[in-house]
C-alpha positions as CSV (number, residue, x, y, z in Angstrom):
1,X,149.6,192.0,103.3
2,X,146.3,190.3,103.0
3,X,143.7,193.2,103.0
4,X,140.3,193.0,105.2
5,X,137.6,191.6,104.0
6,X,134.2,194.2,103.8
7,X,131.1,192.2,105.0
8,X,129.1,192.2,102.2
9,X,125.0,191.0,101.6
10,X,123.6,188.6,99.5
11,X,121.8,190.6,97.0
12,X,117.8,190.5,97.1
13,X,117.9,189.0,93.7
14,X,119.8,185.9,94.3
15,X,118.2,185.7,98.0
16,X,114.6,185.7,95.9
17,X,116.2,182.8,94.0
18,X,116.7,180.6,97.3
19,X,113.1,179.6,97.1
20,X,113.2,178.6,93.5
21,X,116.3,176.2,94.4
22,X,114.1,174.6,97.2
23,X,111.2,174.2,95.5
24,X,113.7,172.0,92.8
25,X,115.3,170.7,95.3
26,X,111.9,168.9,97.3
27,X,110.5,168.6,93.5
28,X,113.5,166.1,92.3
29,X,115.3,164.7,95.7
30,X,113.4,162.0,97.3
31,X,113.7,161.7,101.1
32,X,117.3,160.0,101.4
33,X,118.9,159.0,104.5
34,X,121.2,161.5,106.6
35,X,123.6,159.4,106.3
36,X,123.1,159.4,101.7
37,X,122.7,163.2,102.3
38,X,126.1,163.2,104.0
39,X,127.7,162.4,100.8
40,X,126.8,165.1,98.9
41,X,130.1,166.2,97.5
42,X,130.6,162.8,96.2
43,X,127.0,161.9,95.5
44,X,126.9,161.2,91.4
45,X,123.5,161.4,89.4
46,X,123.9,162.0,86.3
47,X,120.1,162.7,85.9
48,X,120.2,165.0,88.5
49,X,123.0,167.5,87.1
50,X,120.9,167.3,83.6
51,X,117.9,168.0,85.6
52,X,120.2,171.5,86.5
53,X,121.2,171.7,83.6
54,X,117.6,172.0,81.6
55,X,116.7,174.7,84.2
56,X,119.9,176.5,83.6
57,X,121.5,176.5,86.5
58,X,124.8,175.0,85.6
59,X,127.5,176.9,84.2
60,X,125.9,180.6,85.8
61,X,129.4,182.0,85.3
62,X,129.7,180.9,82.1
63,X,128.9,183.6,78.7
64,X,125.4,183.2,77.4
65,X,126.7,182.5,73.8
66,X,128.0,179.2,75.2
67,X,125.2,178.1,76.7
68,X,125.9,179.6,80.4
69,X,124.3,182.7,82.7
70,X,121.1,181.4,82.8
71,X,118.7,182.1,85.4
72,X,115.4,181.1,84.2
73,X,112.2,179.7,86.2
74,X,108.7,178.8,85.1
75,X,108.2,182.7,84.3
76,X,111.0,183.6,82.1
77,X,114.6,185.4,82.3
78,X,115.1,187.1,85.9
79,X,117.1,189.6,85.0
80,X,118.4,191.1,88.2
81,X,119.5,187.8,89.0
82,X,121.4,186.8,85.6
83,X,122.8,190.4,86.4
84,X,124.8,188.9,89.5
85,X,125.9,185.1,88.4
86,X,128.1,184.8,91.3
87,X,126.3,185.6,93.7
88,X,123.1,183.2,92.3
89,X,126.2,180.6,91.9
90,X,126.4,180.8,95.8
91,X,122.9,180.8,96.7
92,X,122.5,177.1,94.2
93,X,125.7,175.9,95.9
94,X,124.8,176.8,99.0
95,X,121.0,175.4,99.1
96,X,122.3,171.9,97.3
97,X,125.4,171.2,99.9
98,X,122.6,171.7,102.4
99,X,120.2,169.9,101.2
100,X,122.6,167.1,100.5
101,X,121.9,166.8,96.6
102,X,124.2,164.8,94.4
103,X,126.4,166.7,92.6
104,X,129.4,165.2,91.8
105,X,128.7,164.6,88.3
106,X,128.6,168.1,87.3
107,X,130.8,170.1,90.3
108,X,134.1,169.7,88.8
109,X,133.3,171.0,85.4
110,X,131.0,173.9,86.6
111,X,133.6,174.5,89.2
112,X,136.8,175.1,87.9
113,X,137.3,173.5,84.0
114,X,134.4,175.3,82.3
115,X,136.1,179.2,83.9
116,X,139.5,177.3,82.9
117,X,138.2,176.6,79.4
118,X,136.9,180.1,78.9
119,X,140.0,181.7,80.4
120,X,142.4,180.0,78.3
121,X,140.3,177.7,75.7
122,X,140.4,178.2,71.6
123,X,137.2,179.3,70.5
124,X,137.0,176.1,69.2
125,X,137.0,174.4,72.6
126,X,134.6,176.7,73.9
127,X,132.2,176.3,71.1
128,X,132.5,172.2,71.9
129,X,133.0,171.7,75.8
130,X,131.1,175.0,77.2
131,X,127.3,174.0,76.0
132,X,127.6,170.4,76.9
133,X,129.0,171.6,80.8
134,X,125.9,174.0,80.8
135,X,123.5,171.4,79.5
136,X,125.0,168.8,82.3
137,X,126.4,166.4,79.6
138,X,130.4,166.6,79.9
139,X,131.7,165.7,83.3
140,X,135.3,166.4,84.1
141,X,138.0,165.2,86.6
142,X,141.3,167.1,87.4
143,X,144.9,165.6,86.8
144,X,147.2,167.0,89.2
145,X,148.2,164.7,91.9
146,X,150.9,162.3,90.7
147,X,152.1,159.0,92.8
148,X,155.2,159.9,94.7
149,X,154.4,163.9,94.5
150,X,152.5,164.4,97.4
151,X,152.0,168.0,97.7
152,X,154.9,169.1,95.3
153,X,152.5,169.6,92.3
154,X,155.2,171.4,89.9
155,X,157.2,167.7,90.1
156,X,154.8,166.0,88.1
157,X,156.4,163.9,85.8
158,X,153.7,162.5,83.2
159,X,154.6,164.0,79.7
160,X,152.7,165.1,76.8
161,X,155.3,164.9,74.0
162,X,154.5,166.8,70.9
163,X,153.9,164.5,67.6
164,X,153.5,166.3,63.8
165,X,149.2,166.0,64.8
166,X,149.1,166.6,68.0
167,X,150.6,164.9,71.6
168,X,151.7,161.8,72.5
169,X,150.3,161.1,76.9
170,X,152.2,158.6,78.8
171,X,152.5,158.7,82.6
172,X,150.3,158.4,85.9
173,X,147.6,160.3,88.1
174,X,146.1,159.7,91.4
175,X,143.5,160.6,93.7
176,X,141.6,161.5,90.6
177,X,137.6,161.9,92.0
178,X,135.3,160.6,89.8
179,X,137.7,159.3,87.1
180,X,135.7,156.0,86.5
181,X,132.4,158.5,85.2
182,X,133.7,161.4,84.1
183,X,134.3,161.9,79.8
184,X,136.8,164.4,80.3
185,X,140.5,165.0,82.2
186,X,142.4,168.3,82.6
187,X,145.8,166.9,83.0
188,X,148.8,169.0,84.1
189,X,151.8,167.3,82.4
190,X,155.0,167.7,81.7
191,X,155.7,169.2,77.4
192,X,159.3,170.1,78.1
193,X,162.3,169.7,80.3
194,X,162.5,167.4,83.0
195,X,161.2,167.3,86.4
196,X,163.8,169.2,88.0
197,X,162.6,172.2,85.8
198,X,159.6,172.6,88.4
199,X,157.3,175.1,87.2
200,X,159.0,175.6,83.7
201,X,158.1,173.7,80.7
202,X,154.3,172.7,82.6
203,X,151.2,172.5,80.2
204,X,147.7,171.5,80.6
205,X,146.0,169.4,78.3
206,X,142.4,168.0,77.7
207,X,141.8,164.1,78.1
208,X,139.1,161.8,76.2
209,X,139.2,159.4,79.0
210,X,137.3,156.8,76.4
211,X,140.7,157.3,74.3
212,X,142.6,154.2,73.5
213,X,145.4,153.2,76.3
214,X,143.6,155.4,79.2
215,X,143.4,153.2,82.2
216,X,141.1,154.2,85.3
217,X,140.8,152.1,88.4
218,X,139.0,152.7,91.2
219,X,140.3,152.7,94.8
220,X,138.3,151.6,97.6
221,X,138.0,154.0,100.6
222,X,137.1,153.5,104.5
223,X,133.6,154.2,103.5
224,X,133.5,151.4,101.0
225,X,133.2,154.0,98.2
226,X,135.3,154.1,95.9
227,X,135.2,157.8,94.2
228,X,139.1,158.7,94.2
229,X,141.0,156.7,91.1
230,X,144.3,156.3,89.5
231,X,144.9,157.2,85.5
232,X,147.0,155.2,83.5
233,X,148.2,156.9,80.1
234,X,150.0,154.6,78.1
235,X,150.8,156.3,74.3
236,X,147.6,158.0,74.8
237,X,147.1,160.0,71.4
238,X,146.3,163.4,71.7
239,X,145.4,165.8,68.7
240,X,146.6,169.2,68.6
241,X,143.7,170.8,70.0
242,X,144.1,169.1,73.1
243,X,146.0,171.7,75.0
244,X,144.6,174.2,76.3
245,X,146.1,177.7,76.3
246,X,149.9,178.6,75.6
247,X,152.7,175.4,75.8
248,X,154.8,175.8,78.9
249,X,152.1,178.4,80.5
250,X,150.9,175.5,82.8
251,X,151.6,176.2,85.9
252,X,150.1,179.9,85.9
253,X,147.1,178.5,84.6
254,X,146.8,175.7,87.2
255,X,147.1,178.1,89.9
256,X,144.2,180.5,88.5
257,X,141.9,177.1,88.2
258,X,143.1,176.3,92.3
259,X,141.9,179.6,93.0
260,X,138.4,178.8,91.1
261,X,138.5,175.4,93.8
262,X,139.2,177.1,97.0
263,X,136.9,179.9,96.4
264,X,133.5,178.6,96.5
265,X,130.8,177.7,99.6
266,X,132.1,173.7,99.5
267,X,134.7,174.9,101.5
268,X,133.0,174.9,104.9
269,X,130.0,172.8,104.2
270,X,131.4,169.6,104.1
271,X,130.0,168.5,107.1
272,X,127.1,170.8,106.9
273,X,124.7,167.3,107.0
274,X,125.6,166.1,110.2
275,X,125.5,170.0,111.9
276,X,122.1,170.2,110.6
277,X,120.6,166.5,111.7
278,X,122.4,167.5,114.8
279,X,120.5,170.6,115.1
280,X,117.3,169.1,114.5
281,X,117.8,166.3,117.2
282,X,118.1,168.8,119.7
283,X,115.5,170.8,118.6
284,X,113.1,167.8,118.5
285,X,114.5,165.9,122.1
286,X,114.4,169.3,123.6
287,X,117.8,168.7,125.1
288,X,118.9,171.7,127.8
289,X,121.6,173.1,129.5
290,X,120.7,171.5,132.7
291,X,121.0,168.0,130.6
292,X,124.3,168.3,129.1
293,X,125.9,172.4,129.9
294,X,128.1,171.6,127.1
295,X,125.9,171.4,124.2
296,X,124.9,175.0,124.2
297,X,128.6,176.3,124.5
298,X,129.3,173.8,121.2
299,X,126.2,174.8,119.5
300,X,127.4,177.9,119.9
301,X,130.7,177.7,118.9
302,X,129.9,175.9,115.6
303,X,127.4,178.6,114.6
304,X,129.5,181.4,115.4
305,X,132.5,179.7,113.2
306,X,130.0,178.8,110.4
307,X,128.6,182.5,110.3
308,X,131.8,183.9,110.2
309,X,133.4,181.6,107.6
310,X,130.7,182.1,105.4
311,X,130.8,185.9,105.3
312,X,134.3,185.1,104.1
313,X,133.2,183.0,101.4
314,X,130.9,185.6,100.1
315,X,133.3,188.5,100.5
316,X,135.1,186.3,98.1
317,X,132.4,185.9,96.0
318,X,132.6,189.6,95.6
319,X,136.0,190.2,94.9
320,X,135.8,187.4,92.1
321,X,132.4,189.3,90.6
322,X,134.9,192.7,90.4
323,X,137.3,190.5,88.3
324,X,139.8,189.9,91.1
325,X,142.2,187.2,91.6
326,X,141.5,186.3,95.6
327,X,144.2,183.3,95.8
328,X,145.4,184.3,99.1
329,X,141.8,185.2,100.8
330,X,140.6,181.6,99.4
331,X,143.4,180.1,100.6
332,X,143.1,181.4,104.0
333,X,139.2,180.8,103.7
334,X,140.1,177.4,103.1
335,X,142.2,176.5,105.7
336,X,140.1,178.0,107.9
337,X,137.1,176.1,106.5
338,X,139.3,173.0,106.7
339,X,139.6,173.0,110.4
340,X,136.1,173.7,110.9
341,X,134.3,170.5,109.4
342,X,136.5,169.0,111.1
343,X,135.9,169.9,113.9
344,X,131.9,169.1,113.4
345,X,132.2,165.6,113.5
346,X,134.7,165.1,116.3
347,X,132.8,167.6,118.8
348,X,129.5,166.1,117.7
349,X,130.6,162.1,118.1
350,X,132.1,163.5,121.6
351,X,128.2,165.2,122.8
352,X,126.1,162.5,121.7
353,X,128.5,160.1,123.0
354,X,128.0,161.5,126.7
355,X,124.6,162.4,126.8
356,X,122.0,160.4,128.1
357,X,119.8,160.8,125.2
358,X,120.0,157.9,122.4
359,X,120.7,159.7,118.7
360,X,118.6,159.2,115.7
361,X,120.0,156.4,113.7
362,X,120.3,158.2,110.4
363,X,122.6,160.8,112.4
364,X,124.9,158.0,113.7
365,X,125.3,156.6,109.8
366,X,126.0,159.9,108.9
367,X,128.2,161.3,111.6
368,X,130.6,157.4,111.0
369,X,130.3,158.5,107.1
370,X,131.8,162.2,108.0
371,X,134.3,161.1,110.8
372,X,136.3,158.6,108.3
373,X,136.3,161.4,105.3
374,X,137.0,164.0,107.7
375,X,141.0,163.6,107.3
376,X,140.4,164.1,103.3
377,X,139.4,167.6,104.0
378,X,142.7,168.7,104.6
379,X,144.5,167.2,101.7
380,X,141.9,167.7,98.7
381,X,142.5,171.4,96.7
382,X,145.4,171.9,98.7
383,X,147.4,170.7,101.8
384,X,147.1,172.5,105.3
385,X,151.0,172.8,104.5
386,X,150.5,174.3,101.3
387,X,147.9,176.7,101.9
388,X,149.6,178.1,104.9
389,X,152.9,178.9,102.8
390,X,150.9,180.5,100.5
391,X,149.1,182.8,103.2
392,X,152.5,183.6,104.7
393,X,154.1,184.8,101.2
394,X,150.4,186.2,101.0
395,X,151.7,188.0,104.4
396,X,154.7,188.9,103.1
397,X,156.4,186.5,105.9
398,X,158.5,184.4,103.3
């Protein structure tokens, strides 16, 4: 059974600490476009995730000794706040999808491979890969998704073979986000068996993506960008202090690093841009009921869906501050999340495509930006399919 979730507050510490993200925010973020803004997720400055970085605001989950937990403004340490990382984690997440910041360049890595590193990392790779995630300097990707895989993650089939120094990489990802500027890959490959093994015989291992016979190519999407890549390895040499954690203890490890993925705010903000611009237009055009008697039933709808979904997120929040393991509650978070951005663009294109009110231009950019990625939402840290089976096991239904 999937236990209730308690509705839980925002402590006054990391709520004080919302004003010292906006402040940042209008200090280093030009105005941009709705439609730049919109792109958030996949926005990349590097200067901008060293500007977090030098404040310490990158890695807040992360052990001080490494260069992580720190909450630090003009005035010094604030101590309540460094006190509650996870909750300040939210509050910086939250404020930057929002605002529409760039932060592609760091998200991965603070995300999921710097907790993944820590979990499971020598001291040795902690002592190298930790400080330069805090300080905004090592970008990661993730290597999971495999051509001719789909969903079916344990049927990867690239293999790390084991040499007398260290590992030998040949094989293939896809869909790999910001593979063309990111230093670092944590590849799930195969070390032993074959692919029929499934789970068995799974490792993950740490990529220099500057290493001789890595290939990265970009793909082009609907939007012209070209963020997702495929990963050639081709007798990729490896030393021995590539892999990360226990040989053949892959696949439990890449399921507590999904868990880090599905768990966070970015889950239902994806198309938090265009609600917002959206918001605003009405505000400003003083649309009414009388005008258009559906917008008010929508508005109302999508606020009562976001409110909701985001209590969930930080009930989760919570549970992963106690030291829990939430991979059901994230995955049903997710889904959930999922179907509501989008439902944002889709419900918005159909309002301001009836109303007799012409839209901002910047809202139109960014709604056309939103409504071709929308379909992405639903495949990217887990399939609709997937999650669902793991909420019904979750359930105890299969």
């Amino acid at each position: 059974m999937i236990e209730s979730l308690p509705y839980i507050s925002i402590p006054a510490g990391a709520e004080a600490f919302r004003r010292e993200v906006r402040e940042f925010i209008d200090e280093h973020l030009p105005h941009m476009d709705a439609s730049v803004r919109a792109r958030s997720w996949m926005g990349f400055s590097a200067e901008f995730s060293r500007a977090l970085g030098q404040r310490g605001w990158l890695g807040l989950m992360l052990p001080r000794e490494y260069g992580g937990g720190r909450v630090a403004g003009e005035t010094g340490e604030t101590s309540e706040i460094n006190d509650q990382p996870a909750y300040a984690r939210f509050v910086l997440v939250e404020e930057l999808l929002n605002a529409g910041a760039p932060v592609a360049a760091h998200w991965i890595a603070d995300r999921q491979s710097g907790p993944l590193i820590l979990a499971y990392g020598t001291e040795a790779q902690k002592q190298f890969y930790l400080p330069r995630i805090c300080r905004g300097e090592a970008f990661f990707c993730i290597g999971m998704s495999e051509p001719n895989s789909g969903s079916d993650l344990a049927s990867v089939r690239t293999r790390a073979i084991q040499t007398d120094d260290g590992w030998r990489l040949s094989g293939q990802k896809i869909w790999t986000t910001q593979a063309a500027k990111s230093h670092y890959m944590i590849a799930l490959v195969r070390t032993s068996g074959v692919p029929e093994d499934r789970q068995v015989g799974l490792s993950q291992v740490i990529v220099d993506l500057s290493l001789p016979g890595v290939t990265v190519r970009p793909i082009e999407d609907l939007t012209g960008d070209s963020h997702f890549c495929e990963v050639f390895f081709d007798d990729v040499v490896l030393g021995a202090d590539a892999l990360i954690g226990t040989e053949g203890d892959g696949w439990r490890q890449v399921t507590a690093e999904l868990a880090f993925e599905r768990s966070g705010p970015e889950r239902i903000y994806s198309s938090i841009v265009v609600l917002n611009e959206w918001a605003a237009w009405l505000r400003s055009s003083g649309q009414t009921r009388a005008a258009n008697p559906f917008v008010e039933v929508a508005a109302g709808r999508l606020i009562a869906t976001l409110a909701t979904l985001r209590a969930m997120a930080i009930s989760i929040v919570a549970k992963l501050a106690a030291g829990e393991s939430p991979a059901t509650v994230a995955a049903l978070t997710k889904d959930l999340g999922t179907e509501f951005e989008q439902l944002v663009p889709t419900l918005i294109a159909d309002l301001v495509s009836t109303g007799d009110l012409d839209p901002p231009a910047g809202l139109i950019r960014a709604l056309a930006y939103v409504t071709h990625v929308a379909p992405s939402f639903s495949l990217r840290g887990g399939t609709r399919e997937i999650l669902r089976s793991m909420i019904a096991r979750g359930l105890g239904l299969r």
